[in-house]
C-alpha positions, 0 to 999 in steps of 0.5 A: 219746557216743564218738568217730566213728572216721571221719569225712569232712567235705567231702572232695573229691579231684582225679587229673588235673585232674578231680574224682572226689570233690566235698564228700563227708561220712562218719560212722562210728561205733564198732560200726557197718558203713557201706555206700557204694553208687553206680553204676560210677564214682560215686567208691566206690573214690576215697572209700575210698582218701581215708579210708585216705590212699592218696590225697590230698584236701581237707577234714576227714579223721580216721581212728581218731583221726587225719588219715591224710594227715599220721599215719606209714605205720606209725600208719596201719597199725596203725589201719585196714586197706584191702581193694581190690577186686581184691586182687593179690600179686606173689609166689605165696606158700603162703596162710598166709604172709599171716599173717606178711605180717598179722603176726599168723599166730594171728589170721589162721588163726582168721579163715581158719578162720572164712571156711571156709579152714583146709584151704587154708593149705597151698596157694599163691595160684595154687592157689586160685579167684579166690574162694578168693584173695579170701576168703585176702586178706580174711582178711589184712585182718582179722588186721593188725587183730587188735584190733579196738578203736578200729580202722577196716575199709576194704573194696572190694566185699568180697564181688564174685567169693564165693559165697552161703556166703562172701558170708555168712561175710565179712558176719558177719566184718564185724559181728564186728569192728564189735561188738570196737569197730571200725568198718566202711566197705563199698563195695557194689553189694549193696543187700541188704546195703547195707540191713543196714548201720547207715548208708549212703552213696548217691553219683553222680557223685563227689557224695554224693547221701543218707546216714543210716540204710538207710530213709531213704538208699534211698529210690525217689526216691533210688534212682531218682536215682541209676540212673535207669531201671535203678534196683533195687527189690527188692534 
């Protein structure tokens, strides 16, 4: 049996004396999509942030074969990507430069191209939609991995601000770099695509709430648990 490429066991954080996370565990497994769903500010983001070491915590921690808290920036970037929601550059660079910015500028044109972008290389950030930035960004996160082997994908509400088109396309960039040998942790509100994923993760309250496969953690009980009265049932 492989090794989990991540793995969170009892993981808590702490900003500002308050505890956003509270003995979490995560398992993913190479070739595996993980979806973390929750309400707004159950801790989705706080997780992701953990497992990439962006933000300090206690308890077990390996990513890609390392704890990202002690292993160098350098280690950490050439082993897992982190995608954040809303994705921000403070310059207005010309969209193929993010493939310089990837270090890897064929990979990053060939996953452009896939996401429905090619024809966009040539203009600026500022140019673009905001779904059109999202996608270019996204595109960036899957070239710094452009091998995807033993590597781990670290993704905010990949799809928030795309069209259907596009929210399709990123899906199956995902499942693309889960089946090279990566793995895949996608923070959702989308349980449609929750229930595609090979695990889910349900939180609440910065607590984890139901994990295993889509049948057993969304369950109605674990959904009504989970958004009370306005929990979705058709997704």
């Amino acid at each position: 049996m492989s090794e989990p490429l991540a793995e969170a066991v009892a993981l808590a954080v702490e900003l500002g004396g308050r505890r956003i996370l509270d003995g979490v565990s995560l398992l993913a497994e190479p070739g595996q999509v993980v979806a973390v769903v929750g309400p707004n500010g159950a801790g989705k983001t706080t997780l992701l942030r953990a497992l990439a070491g962006l933000t300090g915590s206690t308890g077990g921690l390996r990513v890609a074969g390392r704890d990202p808290r002690t292993a160098s920036a350098l280690t950490n970037a050439g082993r897992r990507a982190y995608a954040a929601q809303k994705p921000a550059c403070a310059w207005d660079f010309l969209v193929r430069d993010l493939g310089d910015i990837a270090g890897s500028p064929d990979a990053f044109a060939a996953t452009l191209a896939r996401l429905g972008l090619a024809d966009l290389a040539d203009r600026r950030l500022s140019a673009l939609s905001g779904g059109e930035q999202k996608a270019a960004h996204l595109a960036m996160t899957f070239a710094t991995l452009a091998d995807p082997f033993g590597s781990v994908l670290l993704l905010d509400e990949p799809a928030a601000s795309l069209d259907l088109t596009r929210r399709a396309l990123v899906a199956t960039e995902i499942r693309r770099f889960t089946q090279a040998g990566g793995a895949a942790v996608v923070a959702t509100h989308d349980l449609g695509y929750a229930r595609s994923a090979d695990s889910v993760v349900v939180l609440a309250e910065g607590r984890l709430l139901a994990a295993g496969a889509p049948a057993a953690a969304l369950t109605p009980d674990v959904l009504a648990a989970t958004w009370g009265e306005a929990a979705p049932t058709g997704a």
